[in-house]
Backbone bond lengths (Angstrom), bond angles and torsions (degrees), N, CA, C in turn:
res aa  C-N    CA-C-N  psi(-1)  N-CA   C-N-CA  omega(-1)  CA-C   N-CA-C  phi
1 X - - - 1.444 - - 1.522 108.32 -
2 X 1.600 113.11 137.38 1.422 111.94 -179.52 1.645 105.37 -106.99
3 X 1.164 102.98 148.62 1.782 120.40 175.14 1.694 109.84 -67.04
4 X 0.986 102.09 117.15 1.601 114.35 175.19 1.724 107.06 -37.26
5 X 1.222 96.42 -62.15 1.291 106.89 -159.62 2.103 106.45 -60.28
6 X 1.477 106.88 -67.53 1.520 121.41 164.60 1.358 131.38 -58.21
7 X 1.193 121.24 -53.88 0.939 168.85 -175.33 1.513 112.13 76.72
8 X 1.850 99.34 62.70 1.687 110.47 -162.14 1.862 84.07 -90.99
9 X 1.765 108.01 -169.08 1.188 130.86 143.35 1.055 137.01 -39.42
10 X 1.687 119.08 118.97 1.809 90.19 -168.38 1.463 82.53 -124.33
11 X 1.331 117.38 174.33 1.693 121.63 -166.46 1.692 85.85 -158.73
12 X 1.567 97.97 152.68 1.253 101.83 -175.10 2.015 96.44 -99.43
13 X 1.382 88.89 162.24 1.268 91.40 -161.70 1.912 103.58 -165.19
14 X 1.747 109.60 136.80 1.456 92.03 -174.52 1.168 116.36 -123.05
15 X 1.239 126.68 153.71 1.224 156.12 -74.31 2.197 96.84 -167.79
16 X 1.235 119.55 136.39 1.640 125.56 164.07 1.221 121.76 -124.95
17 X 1.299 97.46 117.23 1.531 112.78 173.88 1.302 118.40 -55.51
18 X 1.414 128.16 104.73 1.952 123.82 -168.64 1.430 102.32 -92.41
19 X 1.314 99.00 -19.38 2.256 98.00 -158.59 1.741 85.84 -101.93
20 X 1.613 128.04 32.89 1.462 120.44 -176.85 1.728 99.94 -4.77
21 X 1.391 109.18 101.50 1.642 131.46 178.49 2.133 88.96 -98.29
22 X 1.362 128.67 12.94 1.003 116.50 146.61 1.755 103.43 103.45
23 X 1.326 111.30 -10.07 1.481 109.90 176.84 1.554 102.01 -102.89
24 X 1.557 92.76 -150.74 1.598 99.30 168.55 1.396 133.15 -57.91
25 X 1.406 118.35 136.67 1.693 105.14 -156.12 2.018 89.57 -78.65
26 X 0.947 108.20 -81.61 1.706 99.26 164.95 1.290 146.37 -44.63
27 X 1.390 135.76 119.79 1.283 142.38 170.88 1.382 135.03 -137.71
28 X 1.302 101.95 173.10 1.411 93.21 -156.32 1.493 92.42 -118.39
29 X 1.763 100.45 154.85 1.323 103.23 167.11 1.624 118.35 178.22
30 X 1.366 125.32 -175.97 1.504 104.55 -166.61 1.805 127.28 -99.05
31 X 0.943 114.55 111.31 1.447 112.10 -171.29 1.918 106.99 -114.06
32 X 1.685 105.06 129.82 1.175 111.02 126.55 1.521 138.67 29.11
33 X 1.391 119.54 71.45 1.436 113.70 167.82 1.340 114.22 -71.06
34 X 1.441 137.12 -9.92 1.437 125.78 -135.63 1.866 68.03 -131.23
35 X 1.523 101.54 -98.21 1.428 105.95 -156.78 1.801 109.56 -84.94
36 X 1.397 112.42 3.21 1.531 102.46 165.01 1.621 118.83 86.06
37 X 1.456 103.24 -4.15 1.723 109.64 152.72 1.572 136.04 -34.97
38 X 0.663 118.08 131.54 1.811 131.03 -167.44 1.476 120.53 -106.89
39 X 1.555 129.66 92.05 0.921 111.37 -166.13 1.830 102.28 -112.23
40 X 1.285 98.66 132.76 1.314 88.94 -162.34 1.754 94.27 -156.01
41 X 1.382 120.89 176.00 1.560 98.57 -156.62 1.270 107.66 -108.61
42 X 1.488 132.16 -21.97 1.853 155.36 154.00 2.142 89.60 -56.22
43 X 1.068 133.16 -23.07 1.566 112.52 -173.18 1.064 95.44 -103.71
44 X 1.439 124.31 -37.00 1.835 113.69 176.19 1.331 121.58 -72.41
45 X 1.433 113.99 -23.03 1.675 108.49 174.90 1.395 105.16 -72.51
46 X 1.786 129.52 -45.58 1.602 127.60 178.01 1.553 99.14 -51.59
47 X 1.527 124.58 -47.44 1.162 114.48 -166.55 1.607 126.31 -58.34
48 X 1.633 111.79 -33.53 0.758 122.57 174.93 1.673 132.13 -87.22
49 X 1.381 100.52 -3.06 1.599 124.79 179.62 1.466 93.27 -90.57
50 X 1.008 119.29 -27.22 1.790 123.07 -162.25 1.555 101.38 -85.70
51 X 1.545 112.78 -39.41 1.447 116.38 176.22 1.161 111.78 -70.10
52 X 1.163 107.09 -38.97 1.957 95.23 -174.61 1.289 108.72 -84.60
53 X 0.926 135.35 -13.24 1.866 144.82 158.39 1.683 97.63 -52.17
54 X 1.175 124.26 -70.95 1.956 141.79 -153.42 1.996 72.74 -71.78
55 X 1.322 133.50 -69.34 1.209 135.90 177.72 1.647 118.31 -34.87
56 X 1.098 121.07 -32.84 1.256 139.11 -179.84 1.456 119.40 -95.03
57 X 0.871 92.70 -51.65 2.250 98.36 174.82 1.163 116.01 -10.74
58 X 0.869 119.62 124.22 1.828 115.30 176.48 1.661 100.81 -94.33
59 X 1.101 117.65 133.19 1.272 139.99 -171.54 1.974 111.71 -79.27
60 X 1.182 120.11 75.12 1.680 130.30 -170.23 1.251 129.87 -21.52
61 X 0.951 166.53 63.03 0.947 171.06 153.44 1.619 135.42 52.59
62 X 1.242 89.42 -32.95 1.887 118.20 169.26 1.488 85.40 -77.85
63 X 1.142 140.54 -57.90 1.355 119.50 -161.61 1.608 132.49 -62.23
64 X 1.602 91.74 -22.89 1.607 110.53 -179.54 1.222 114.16 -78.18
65 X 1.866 119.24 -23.57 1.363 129.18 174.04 1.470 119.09 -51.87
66 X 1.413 128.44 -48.81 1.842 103.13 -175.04 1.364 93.10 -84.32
67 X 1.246 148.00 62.36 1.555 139.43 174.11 1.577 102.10 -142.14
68 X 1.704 125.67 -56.48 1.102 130.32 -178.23 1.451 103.98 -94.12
69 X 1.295 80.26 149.07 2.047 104.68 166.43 1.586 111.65 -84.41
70 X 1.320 104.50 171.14 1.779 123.21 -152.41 1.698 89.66 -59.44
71 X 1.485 108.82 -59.15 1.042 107.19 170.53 1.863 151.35 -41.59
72 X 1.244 91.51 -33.06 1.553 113.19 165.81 1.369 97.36 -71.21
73 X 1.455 113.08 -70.92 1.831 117.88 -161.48 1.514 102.13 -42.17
74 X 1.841 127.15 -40.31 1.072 125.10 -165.43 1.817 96.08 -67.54
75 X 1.412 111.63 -46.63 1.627 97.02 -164.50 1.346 110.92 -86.04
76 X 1.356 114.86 8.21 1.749 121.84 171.97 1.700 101.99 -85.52
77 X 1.272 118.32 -44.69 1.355 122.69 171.24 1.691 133.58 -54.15
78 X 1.293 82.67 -38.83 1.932 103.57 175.67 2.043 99.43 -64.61
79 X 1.634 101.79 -53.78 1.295 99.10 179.97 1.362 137.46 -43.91
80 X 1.464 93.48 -32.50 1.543 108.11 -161.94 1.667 97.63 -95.62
């Protein structure tokens, strides 16, 4: 199996639950010989909840100000 990230060696290898989330305190799963990636199936769902969040962000409004004119800001405002 190759590492997403490297595309080094990955070896399975286990793993302790510290925040006891209420299951098994040990598990197993595949990490990283090269750069130490974790592939495991609770880190890829956060990972991927986290992207579509950073993907989603709506970008504030103060930030759009030194870029657009009065006019823009007015029809960016109406939108929102």
């Amino acid at each position: 199996m190759n590492c997403r990230r490297c595309q080094g060696c990955m070896a399975r290898d286990h793993f302790v639950d510290l925040m006891e989330s209420g299951g098994e305190w040990w598990t197993a799963s595949w990490r990283c010989i090269n750069c130490g990636y974790v592939l495991d199936p609770i880190l890829e769902q956060n990972r991927r909840k986290q992207q579509v969040e950073m993907v989603a962000a709506p970008v504030p409004a103060t930030a759009l100000q030194e870029d657009l004119s009065e006019e823009e800001l007015t029809e960016f405002d109406a939108a929102a």
